[in-house]
C-alpha positions in Angstrom: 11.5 29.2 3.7 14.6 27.2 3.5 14.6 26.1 6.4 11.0 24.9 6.3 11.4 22.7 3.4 14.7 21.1 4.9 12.8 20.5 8.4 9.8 18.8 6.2 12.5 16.9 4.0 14.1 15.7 7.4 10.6 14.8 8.4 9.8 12.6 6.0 10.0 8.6 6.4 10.7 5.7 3.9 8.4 3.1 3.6 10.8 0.8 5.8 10.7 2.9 7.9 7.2 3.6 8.6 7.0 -0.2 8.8 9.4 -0.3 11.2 8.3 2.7 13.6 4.5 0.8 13.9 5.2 -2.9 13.7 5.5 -2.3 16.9 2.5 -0.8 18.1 0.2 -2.7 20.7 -2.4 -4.6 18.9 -0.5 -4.1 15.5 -0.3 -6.9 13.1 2.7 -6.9 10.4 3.3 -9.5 8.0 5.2 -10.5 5.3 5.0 -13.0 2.8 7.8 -14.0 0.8 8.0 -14.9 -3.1 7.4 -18.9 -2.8 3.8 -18.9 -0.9 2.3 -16.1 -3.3 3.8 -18.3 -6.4 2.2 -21.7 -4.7 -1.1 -19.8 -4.6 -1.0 -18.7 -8.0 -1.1 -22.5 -8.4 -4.3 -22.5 -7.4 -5.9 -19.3 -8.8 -7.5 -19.0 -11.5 -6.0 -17.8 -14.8 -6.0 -13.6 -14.4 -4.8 -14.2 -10.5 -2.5 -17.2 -11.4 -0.5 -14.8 -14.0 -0.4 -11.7 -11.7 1.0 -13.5 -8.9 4.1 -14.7 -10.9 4.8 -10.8 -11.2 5.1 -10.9 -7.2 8.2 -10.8 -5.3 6.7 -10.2 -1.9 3.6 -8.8 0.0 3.9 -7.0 3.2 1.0 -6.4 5.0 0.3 -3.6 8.5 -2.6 -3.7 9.7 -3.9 -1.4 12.5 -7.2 -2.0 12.8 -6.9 -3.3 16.6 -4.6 0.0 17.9 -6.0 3.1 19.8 -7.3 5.9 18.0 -4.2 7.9 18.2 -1.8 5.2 16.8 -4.5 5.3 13.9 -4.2 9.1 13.2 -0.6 9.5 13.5 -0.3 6.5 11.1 -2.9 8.8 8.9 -0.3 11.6 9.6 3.1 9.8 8.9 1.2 8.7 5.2 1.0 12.8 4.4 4.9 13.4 5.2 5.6 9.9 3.5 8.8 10.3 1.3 7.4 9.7 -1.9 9.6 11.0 -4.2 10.4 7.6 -6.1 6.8 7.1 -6.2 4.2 7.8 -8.9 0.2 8.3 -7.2 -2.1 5.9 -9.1 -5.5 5.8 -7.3 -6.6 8.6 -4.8 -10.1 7.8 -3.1 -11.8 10.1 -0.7 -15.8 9.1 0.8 -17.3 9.7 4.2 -14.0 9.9 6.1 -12.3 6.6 4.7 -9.1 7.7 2.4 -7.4 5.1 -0.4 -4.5 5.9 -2.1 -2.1 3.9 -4.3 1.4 4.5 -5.3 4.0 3.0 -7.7 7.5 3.3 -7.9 7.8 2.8 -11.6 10.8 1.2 -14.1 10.5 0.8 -17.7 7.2 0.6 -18.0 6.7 -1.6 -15.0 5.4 -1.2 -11.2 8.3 -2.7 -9.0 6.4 -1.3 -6.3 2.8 -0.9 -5.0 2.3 0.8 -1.7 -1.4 1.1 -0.6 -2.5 2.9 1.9 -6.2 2.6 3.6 -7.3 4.6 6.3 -10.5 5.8 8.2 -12.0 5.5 11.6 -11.7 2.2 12.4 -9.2 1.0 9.7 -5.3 1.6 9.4 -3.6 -0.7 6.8 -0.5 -0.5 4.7 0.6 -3.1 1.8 3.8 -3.0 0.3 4.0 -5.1 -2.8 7.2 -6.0 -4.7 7.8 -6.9 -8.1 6.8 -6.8 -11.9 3.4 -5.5 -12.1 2.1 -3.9 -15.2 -0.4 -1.5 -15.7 -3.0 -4.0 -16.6 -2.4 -6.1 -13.5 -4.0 -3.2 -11.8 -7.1 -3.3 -13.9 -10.4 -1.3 -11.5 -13.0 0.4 -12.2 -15.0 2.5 -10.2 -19.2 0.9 -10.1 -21.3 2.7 -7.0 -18.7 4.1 -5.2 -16.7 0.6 -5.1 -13.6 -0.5 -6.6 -14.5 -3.7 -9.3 -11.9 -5.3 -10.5 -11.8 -7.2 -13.8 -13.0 -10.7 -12.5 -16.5 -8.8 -11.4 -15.6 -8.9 -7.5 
């Protein structure tokens, strides 16, 4: 039994690292956005937006929506063994095959980071938000089987 847990343990990946291992992928589509263009575009937003984005550090963004099948599923897979110890699950959705789930690493009462994961048949996409998010800046609601946030869309 011992053995089993140290294999899984051994098994699992960091975020970084799960970034790393697909970035790679044919057809996949990493990006990151530094501190400075998510501030300018609170600029721009409107008051609710304008304030969360100043609680941004960074986005980064994998999206695998372009990659076979299998890249897809073992992106699915490498989620389950994700090494999520540091991590708190927040939102857990589960409809017709598509799978949302939401994670926070938390510090005093704050989200310093927000890993999203969204997968289903022809999706595969991974965010990895940094910063000083509160509770509240993660405001939802669940309408009709859709996520609403507070500004209605």
């Amino acid at each position: 039994m011992i053995l089993i847990l140290g294999f899984q343990l051994g098994q699992a990946q960091t975020v970084s690292a799960l970034f790393e291992e697909f970035r790679g992928e044919e057809n996949a589509t990493c990006v990151k956005v530094p501190w400075l263009p998510i501030r300018l575009l609170g600029l721009l937003a409107d008051d609710d937006a304008g304030q969360v984005t100043k609680r941004i550090s960074s986005i980064r963004v994998l999206e695998l929506s372009d990659c076979s099948s299998e890249v897809k599923e073992r992106m699915a897979s490498k989620l389950q063994t994700l090494n999520m110890q540091d991590y708190e699950p927040l939102l857990v959705v589960k409809e017709d095959g598509s799978h949302v789930r939401m994670w926070g690493k938390m510090k005093k009462g704050a989200i310093k980071e927000l890993l999203i994961g969204i997968n289903d048949d022809s999706d595969a996409i991974l965010c990895h938000i940094k910063g000083n998010l509160r509770m509240e800046d993660l405001n939802f609601s669940m309408k009709d089987n859709n996520i609403t946030l507070p500004s209605g869309k």
